[in-house]
C-alpha positions in Angstrom: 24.6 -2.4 46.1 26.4 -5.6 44.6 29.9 -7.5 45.6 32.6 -8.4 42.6 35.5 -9.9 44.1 34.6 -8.9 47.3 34.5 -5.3 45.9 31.5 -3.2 46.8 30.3 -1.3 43.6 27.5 0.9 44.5 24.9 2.0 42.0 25.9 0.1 38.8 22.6 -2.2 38.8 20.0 1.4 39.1 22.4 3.0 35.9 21.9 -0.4 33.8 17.9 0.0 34.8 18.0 4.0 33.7 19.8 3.2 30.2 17.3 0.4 29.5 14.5 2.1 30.5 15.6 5.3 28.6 16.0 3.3 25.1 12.7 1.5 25.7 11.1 5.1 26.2 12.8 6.5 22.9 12.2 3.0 20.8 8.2 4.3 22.5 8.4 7.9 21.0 9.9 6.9 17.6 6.7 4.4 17.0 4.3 6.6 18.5 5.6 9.9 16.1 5.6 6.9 12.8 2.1 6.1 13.9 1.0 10.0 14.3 2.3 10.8 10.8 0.5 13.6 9.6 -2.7 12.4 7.0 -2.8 15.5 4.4 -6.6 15.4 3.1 -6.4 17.0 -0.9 -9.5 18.7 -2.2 -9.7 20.2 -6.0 -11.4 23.5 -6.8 -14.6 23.4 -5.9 -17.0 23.8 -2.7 -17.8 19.9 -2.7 -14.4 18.7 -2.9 -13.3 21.1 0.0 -16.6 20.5 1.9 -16.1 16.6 1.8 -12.0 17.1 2.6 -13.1 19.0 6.0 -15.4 16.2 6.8 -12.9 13.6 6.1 -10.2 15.0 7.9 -12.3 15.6 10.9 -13.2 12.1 10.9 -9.5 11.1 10.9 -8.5 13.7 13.7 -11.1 11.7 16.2 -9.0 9.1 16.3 -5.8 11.1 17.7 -4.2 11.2 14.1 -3.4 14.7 13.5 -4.9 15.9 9.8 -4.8 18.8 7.9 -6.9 20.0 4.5 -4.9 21.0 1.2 -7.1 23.0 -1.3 -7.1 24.4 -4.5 -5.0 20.8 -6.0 -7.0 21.5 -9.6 -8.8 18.9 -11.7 -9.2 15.4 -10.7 -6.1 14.7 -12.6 -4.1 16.4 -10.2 -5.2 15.9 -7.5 -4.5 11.7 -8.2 -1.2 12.7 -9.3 -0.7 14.6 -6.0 -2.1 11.5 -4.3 0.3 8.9 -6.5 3.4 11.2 -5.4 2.7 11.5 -2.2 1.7 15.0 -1.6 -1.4 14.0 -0.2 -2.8 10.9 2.0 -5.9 10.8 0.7 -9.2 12.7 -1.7 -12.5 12.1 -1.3 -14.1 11.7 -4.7 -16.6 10.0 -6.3 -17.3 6.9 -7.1 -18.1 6.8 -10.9 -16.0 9.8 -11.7 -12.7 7.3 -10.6 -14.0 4.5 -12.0 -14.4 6.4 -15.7 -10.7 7.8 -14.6 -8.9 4.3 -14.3 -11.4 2.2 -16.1 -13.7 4.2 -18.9 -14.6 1.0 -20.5 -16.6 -0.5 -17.7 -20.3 -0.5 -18.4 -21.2 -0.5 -14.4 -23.6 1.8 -13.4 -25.5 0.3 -10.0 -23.6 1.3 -6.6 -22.1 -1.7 -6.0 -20.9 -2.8 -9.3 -19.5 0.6 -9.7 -17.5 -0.1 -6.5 -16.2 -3.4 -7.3 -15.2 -2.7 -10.8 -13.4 0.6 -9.1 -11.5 -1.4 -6.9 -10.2 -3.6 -9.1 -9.4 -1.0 -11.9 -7.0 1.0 -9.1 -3.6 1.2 -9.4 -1.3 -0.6 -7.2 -0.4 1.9 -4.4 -4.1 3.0 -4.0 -7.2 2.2 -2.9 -10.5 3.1 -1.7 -13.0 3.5 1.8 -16.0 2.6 2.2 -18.6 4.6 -0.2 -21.0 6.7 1.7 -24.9 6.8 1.3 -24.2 10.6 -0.2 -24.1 10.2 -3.9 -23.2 13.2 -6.7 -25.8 11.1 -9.4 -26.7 13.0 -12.3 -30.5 13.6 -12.3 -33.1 15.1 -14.6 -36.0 17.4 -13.2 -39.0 18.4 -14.8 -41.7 20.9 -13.5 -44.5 20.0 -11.8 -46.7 22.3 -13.0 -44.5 22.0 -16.9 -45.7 20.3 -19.9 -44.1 17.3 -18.7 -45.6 17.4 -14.9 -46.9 13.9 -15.2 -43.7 12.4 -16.5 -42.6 10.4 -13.9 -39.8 8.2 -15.6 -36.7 8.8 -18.1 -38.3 6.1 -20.5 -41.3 8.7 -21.1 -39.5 11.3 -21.3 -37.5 10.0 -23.9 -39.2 10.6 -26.7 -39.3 14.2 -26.1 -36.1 14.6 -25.6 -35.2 16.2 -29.1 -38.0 18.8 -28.5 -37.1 20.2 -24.8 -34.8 23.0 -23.8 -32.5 21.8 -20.9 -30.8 24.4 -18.1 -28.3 23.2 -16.7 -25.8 25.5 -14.1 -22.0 26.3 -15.1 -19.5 23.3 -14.0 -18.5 24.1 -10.7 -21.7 22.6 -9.4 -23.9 21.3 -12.3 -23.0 18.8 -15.3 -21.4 19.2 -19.0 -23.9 18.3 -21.9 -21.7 15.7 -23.2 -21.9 13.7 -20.1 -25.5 13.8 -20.0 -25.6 12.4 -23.5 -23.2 10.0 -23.2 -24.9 8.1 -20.0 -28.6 8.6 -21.9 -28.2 8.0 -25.1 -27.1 4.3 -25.4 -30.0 3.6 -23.2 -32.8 5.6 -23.9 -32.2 7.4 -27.3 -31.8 10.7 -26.0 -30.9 13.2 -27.0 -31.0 16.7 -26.1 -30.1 19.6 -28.4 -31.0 22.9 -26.7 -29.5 23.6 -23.0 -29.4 26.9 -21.2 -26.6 27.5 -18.9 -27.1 29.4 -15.5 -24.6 31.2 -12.9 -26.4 29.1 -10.0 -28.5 26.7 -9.1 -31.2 29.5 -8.0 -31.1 31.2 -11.4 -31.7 27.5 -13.2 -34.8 26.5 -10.3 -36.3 29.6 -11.0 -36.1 29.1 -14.8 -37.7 26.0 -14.9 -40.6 27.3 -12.5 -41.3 29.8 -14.7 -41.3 27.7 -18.2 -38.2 29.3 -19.3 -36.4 25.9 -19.4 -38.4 22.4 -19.8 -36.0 20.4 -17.5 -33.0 20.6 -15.6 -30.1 18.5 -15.5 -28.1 18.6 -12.2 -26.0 16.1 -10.2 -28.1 15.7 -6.7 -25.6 17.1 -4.0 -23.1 19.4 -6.3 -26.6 21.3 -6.5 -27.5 22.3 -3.6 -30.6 22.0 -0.8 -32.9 23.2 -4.0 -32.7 20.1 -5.5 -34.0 18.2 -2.9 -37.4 20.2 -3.8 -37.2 19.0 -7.3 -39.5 16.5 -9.3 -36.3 14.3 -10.5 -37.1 11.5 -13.0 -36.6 7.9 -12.5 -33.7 6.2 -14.1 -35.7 3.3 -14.7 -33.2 1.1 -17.3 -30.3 2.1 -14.6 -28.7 4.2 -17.3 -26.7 7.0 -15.1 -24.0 5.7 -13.0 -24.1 6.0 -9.3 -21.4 8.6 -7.7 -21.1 7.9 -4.0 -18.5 9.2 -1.8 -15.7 7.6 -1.5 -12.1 8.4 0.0 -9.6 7.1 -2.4 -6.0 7.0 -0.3 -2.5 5.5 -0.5 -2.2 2.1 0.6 -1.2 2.2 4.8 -1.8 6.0 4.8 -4.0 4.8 7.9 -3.6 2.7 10.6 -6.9 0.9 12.2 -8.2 3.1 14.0 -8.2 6.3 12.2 -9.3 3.9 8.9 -12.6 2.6 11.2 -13.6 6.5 11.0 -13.9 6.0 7.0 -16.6 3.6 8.5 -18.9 6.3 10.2 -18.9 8.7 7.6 -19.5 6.5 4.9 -22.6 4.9 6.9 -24.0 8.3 8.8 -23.4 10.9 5.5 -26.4 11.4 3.3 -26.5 13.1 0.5 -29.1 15.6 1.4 -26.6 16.5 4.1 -23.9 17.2 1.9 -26.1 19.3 -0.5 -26.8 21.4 2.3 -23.5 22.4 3.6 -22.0 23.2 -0.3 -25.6 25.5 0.3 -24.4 26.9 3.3 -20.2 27.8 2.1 -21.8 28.8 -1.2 -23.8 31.4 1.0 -20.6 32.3 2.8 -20.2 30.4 5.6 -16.5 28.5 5.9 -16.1 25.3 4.8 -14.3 23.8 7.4 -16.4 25.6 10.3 -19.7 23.9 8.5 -17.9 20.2 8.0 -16.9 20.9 12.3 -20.4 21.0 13.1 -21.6 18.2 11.2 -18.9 16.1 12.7 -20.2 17.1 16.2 -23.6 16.0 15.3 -22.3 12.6 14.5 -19.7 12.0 17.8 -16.4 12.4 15.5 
């Protein structure tokens, strides 16, 4: 109770207290809904794009940030154009595959110079995590029991390039000739005439094992678990560009602490992991059941 005047008024002080408390608690709510904006993680078409989307997600949801996966946004063209407009938060891609997307003149090929010159080829309005230790490289295998079993770089191969029949599996998880051409050639003179396409990476292993083909030509995680098992050549002139993971997103999709998860997948995901969980959703299981368990594995 106060006194005006000498006039008791009862209560007036505790209803000031309530209304200021009251705003203070909705001016709370209101920052706390901006900050718990929902991220919308886009994927493209195919298993490792909705494999690497789960993961991505999952990693943002550990930090209280609610998340949910969007699949099935089309070719990488889309799915930046759904990122630019605002459909989406955030991809994860590849790190040469953007970099060829915004800047197709720059000759970078190591890791790290891919992931500087990508960074400063972006747009304004986006920009990129940190890139994993999973990469998506193009690779060449031969036989190790073949006609080139003691081959052990891409300089000796070279040469024989022009003579050997290449397998290679259809797009969704393997690699177009022209692309293998266009990062060999300059560099080592090759190139390769005769390629064999396969339905799967099972059909194009088995192929080589049996002479059918003379090498394959795959990207390391888009593959599978098989092609951890393969004799890959050594890109000893640094020819094929390096395609880490890497989540390209709009600029303040994310706020510290769901950002510092970007941080523990790029450090913890290799890429043997990754080939084997495209393996295991190719085989049936769910993608987002399979990314769940390897975030469980790794605390996020």
């Amino acid at each position: 109770m106060s006194r005006w005047n000498g006039v008791s008024v009862v209560g007036s002080a505790p209803r000031v207290l309530t209304a200021a408390i009251v705003a203070l608690t909705l001016a709370g709510c209101a920052a706390d809904t901006q900050e718990r904006a929902t991220i919308v993680v886009g994927a493209g078409e195919n298993v490792t794009g909705a494999v690497l989307a789960h993961i991505y997600a999952g990693a943002v949801r550990s930090a209280g940030v609610t998340a949910e996966v969007k699949e099935g946004l089309g070719e990488r063209s889309d799915y930046v154009a759904a990122l630019d407009g605002g459909e989406i938060s955030l991809v994860p891609d590849f790190t040469g595959d953007l970099l060829h997307t915004f800047d197709s003149l720059s000759g970078a090929t190591e890791a790290e110079d891919v992931f500087v010159d990508l960074n400063r080829s972006l747009p304004e309005g986006l920009s990129v995590g940190d890139y994993a230790l999973a990469e998506d490289r193009m690779a060449i295998a031969v036989s190790s029991s073949g006609p080139f079993a003691e081959v052990s770089s891409l300089s000796d191969f070279a040469p024989s390039c022009s003579d050997a029949v290449v397998g290679i599996v259809e797009k969704s998880s393997g690699i177009e000739p022209m692309e293998i051409g266009m990062q060999l050639g300059p560099v080592y003179g090759c190139s390769f005439t005769e390629f064999t396409v396969y339905p799967d990476s099972e059909s194009a292993v088995s192929a080589l094992d049996s002479g059918e083909v003379d090498a394959l030509a795959l990207r390391t995680s888009s593959f599978g678990p098989l092609a951890a098992d393969l004799s890959t050549l050594d890109d000893d002139e640094s020819a094929i560009i390096a395609q880490n993971v890497v989540p390209l997103m709009r600029d303040g999709a994310l706020d510290d602490a769901a950002f510092a998860t970007l941080g523990v997948v790029a450090g913890e995901l290799t890429t043997a992991d990754l080939a084997e969980m495209i393996g295991e959703v190719r085989s049936g299981a769910n993608s987002g059941d399979v990314a769940a368990r390897w975030l469980g594995e790794h605390n996020l």
